[in-house]
N, C-alpha and C positions, 0 to 999 in steps of 0.2 A: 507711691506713684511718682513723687517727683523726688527722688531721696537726694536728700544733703543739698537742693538747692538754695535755703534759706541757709546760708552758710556765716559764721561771726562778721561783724561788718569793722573793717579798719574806719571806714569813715562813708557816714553815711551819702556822703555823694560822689563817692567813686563808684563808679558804673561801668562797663564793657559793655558797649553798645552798638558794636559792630556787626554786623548779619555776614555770614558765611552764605555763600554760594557763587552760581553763576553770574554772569554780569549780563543784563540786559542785550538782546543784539541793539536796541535803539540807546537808550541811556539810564541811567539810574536815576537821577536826576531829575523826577517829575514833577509837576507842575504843584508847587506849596501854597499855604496861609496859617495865618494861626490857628492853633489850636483851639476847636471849639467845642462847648459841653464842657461837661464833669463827669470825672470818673471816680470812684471810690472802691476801696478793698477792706470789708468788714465781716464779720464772723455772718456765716447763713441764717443763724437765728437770732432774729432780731434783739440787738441791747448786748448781748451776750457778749463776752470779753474772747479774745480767739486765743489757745493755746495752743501746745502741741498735739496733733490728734485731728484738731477741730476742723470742720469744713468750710470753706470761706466759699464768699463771692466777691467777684470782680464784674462790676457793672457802671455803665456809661448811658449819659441820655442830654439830650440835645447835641446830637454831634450830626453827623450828616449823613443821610440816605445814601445806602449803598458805599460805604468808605468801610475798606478792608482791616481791623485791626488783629496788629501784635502782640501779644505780651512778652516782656523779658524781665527773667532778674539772673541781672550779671550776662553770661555766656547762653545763659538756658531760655530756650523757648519753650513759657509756658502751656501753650496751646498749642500742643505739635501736630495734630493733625490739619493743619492750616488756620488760614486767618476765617477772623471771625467778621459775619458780615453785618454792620450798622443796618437795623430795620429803617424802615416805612414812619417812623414814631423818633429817628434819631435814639434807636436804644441798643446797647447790647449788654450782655450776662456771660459770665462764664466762672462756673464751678471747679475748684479743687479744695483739695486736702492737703493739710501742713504736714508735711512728713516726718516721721521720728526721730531724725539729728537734726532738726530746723534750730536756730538759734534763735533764743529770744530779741527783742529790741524792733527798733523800727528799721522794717527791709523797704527798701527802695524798690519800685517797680515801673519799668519803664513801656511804654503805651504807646506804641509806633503807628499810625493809621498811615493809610496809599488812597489814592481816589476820591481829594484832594492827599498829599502827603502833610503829616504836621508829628509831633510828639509831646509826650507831657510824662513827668512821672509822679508817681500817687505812691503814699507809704499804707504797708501792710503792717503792725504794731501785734507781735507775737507775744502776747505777756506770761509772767511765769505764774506758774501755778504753785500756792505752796497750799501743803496739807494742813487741814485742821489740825488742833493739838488744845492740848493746857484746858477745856470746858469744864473740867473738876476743881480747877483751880477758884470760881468766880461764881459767886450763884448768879444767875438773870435774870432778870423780867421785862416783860415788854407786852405791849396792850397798841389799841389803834386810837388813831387822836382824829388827824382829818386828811382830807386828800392833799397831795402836796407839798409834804413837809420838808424844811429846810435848812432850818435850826434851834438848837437849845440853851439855854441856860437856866442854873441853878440861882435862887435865893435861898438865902439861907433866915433871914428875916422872916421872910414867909413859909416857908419852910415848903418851896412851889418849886415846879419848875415852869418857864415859859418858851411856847413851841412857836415860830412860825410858819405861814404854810401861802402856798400861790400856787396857780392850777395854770399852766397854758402861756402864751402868749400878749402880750400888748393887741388890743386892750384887756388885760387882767379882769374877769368879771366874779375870778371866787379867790378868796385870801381871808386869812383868821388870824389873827391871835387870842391862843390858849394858854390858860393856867391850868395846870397840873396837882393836884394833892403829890407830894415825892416819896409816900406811903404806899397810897393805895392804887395812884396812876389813875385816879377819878377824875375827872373834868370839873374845876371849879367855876368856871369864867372861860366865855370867848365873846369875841368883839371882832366883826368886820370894819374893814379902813373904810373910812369916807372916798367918796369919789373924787378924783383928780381933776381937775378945771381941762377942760379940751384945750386941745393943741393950738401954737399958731395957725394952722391949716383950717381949722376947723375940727379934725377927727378927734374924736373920742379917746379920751386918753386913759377908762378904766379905774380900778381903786387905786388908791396911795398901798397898794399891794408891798407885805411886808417878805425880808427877806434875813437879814441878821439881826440877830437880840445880845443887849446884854444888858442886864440889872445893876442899877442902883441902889442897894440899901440904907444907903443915908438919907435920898430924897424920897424915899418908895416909888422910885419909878422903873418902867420899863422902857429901855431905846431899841427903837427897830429903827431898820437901814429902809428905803422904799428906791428901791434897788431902776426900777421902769420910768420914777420921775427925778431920776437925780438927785435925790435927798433925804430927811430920816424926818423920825416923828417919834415922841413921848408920850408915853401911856403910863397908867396910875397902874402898879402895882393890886392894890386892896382890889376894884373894881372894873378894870381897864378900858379908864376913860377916857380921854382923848386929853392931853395937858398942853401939846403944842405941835402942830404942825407945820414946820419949816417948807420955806417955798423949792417949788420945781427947781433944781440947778446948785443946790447947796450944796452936792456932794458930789460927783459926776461917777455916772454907774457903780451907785453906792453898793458896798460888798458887808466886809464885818464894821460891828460897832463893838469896843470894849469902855469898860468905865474904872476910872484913877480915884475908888472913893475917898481916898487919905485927901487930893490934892484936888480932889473937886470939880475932875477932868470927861470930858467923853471923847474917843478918837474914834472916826470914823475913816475908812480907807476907799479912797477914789478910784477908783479902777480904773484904768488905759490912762493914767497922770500921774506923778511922782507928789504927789498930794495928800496927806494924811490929814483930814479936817480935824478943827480941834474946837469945844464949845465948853463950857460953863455949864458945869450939872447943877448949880445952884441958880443961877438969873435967865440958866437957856438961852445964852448968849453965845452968836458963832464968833470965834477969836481965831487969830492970824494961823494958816497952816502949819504945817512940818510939812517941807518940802525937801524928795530925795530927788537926788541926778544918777544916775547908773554910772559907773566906772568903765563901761564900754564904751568906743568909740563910737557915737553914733548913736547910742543906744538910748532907749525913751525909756523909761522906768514903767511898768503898770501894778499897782500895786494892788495884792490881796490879802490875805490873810493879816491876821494882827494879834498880837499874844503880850500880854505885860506884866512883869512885875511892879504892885506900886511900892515894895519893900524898899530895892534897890535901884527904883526909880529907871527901869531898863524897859523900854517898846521896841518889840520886834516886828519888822512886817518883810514879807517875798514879792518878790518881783514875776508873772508870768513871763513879762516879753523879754527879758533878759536874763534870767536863772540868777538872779542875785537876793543877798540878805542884807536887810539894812537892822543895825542896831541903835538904836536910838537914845541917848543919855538924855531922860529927860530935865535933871538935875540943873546939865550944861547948855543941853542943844545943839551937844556933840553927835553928828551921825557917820557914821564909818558902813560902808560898803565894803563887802563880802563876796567874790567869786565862788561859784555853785559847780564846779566842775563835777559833770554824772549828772548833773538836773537838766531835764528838758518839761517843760510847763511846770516850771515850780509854784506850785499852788497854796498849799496849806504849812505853816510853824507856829511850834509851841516853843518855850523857852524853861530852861531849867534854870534856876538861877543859884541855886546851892552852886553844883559842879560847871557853872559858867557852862553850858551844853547848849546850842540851839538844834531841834529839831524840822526839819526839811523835807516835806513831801511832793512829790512831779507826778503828773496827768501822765505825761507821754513815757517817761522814763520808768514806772514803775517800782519807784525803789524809795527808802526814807534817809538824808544823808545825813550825821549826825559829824555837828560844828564847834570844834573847841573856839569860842567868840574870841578870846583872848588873845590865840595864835592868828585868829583865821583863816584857820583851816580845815578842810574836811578830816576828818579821824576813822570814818565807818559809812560805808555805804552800801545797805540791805536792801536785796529784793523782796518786797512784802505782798506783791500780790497787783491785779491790774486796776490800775489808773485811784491811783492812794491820793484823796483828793483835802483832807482835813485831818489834823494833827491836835493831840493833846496830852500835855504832860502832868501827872500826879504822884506829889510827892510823896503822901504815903504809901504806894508800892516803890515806887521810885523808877517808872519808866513812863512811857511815852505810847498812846494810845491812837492808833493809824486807823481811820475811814477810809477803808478800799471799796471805792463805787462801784467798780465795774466786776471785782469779784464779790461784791456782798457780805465783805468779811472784816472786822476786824481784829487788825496785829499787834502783837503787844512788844515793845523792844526795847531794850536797857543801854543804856550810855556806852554799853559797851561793842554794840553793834548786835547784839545775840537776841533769835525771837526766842520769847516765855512763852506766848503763846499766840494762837489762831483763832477767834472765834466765828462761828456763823453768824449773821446778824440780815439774815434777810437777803431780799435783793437789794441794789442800788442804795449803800450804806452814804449818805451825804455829809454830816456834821456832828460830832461831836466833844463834850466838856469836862473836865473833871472839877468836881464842884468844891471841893475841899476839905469834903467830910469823909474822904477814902471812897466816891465812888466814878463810876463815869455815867455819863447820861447822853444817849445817841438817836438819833433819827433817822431813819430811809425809806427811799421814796418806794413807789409801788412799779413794778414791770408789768404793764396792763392793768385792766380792770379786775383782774379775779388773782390777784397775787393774795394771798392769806397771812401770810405777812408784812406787806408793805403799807408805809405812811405811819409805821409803828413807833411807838417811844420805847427806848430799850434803858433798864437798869444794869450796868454791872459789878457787882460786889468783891472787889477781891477778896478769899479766903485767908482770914488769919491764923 
């Protein structure tokens, strides 16, 4: 219908945004204000990732009764049979189809209203689609745990794994932590968080709802992130008890937790602050941060993901708001910043530490970049699939294991840039680990109530 107007983009905010035609006999020039509402352009059925083929919509609400809207991308008016007219409700809709040479990436679309006049442009995010592949390569398993799951990790001590889970909104009112049999995928143990002390305001502030895990085998414990109050809490492995609960603000929009068992460490990553919090796995004591600065002019660091070797004494963690990778020498307390050229919402890294490799996965860009640390420099940057949100590397296959949320799949990819494989893994694949013993262990969430595979723990075996 609309061919080739989703065409490669030299940069995404170059725009032609000129209207052809006649000129007013009064003037063009009509009466403005700001742009009011939101508008958005996402795939028609809901959650769903849009590729080529797929049908979108383009819909607007709170905007203004009776005010005429345009759409354009580039030269093209996408609603050519005229503007579309802002309801009674401040709402409007308008359906198309991504046509068959659309280029992937983020298309810019620009949103012209009259009556008052204002503009705004909204991104359409055409992801690519790769095929399945490689399912004979890896046996799997996968079983359902509980609603809401978000992350895993293995002990190998207990020979468990531990899932977190959070359903909803602030105030959080369902969250678990589970232990796992890493056999049988049986349920040994769940534990609901204690309730959060209410707000300054008064309001309810829900459980100490958990979100990242990661295991200590020296202490037997389990560190979850409590992502809604700012900070993390410690559970007993054996029976998951409650060992310590740090106050509201310890962490600020706590993300992953990993644990330094050699050195005795837990690093937790602050999200929207260049903040890596740093405690005492043995006293539970919080000690002075790791604090990065972005290499951009201007630029505020928000740190997420976090991946370590405690071999070589190397922490990695990415940046969302900047696209950067900070390497962390925890030895020295040397940190070196990393430019992410090709990352837009860099979200999740793993870290290879044989071939000095960091792995780099983006929300928006859809791709995994792969980082000689040493040069730093990007070396390979693969499209895997839409919105690749968490990364993991294991070194007995010897590649790098991609959580694609928004395609439900995960990608398997070697140092070399090349995917091994595809797998299906449900809808909305969120987190996953490789535990050390040659396997990976994955979690994703449910797309509705009646998804029959979601909220599932997945096993994958590479085939020797």
């Amino acid at each position: 219908m609309f061919s080739k107007v989703f065409r490669p983009l030299l940069s995404a905010s170059t725009l032609a945004i000129l209207l052809a035609g006649p000129v007013s006999a009064e003037t063009v020039f009509t009466p403005v204000r700001d742009f009011q509402g939101r508008v958005s352009a996402a795939s028609s059925e809901r959650g769903a990732p849009v590729y080529i083929g797929s049908k979108v919509t383009i819909s607007g609400e709170g905007l203004i009764p009776d005010q005429e809207i345009t759409l354009m991308r580039g030269p093209n008016v996408l609603n050519a049979n005229g503007p579309l007219l802002v309801d009674a409700e401040g709402k409007f809709s308008f359906d198309l189809e991504v046509d068959a040479d659309a280029a992937t990436g983020l298309q810019p679309i620009l949103v012209i209203a009259e009556k008052p006049a204002a503009a705004e442009v909204v991104t359409l995010k055409i992801s690519p689609e790769v095929p399945l592949s490689g399912a004979d390569k890896f046996t799997i398993a996968n079983g359902p745990v509980t609603r809401g799951l978000y992350q895993v990790a293995y002990s190998k001590a207990s020979d468990a794994v531990f899932v977190t889970s959070a359903v909803g909104r602030p105030p959080v009112k369902q969250s678990a932590l589970t232990k796992l049999d890493a056999n049988t995928l049986e349920q040994l143990a769940q534990v609901t968080p204690e309730a959060a002390p209410a707000r300054e305001n008064g309001e309810e502030a829900g459980l100490f709802a958990v979100y990242g895990v990661g295991v200590d085998d020296v202490n037997g414990n389990v560190w979850v992130t409590n992502t809604r109050q700012d900070t993390i809490s410690v559970y007993k492995q054996s029976d998951l008890s409650l060992v310590r609960q740090f106050a509201p603000g310890s962490v600020n929009h706590a993300r992953d937790v990993v644990i330094d068992e050699a050195n005795g460490r837990a690093y937790a990553s602050a999200t929207r602050t260049g903040n890596i919090e740093v405690f005492d796995t043995a006293t539970l004591e919080q000690l002075a941060p790791i604090t990065i600065t972005s290499g951009e002019r201007g630029g505020a660091w928000s740190a997420m993901a976090l991946d370590i070797d405690p071999a070589s004494g190397i922490l990695v963690n990415v940046s969302m708001s900047t696209n950067e990778l900070a390497v962390i020498d925890l030895k020295s307390g040397d940190v070196r910043v990393i430019a992410l050229p090709g990352a837009k919402g860099a979200a999740g890294v793993a870290y290879d530490a044989a071939q000095g490799l960091a792995f780099v996965v983006s929300q928006q860009s859809d791709n995994v970049l792969v980082v000689d640390v040493a040069k730093g420099e990007v070396i390979h940057d693969v499209a895997v699939g839409a919105q690749p949100l968490n990364v993991t590397y294991d070194a007995a296959s010897n590649a790098a294991y991609i959580a694609n949320r928004g395609a439900g799949t995960i990608t398997v990819v070697n140092g070399q840039g090349e995917i091994l494989a595809n797998l299906d893994a449900g809808n909305s694949t969120n987190q996953l680990r490789a535990d050390g013993q040659g396997r990976i262990w994955a979690v994703n969430k449910a797309r509705g109530e009646d998804d029959p595979t979601g909220d599932n723990l997945w096993r994958l075996t590479p085939a020797q």
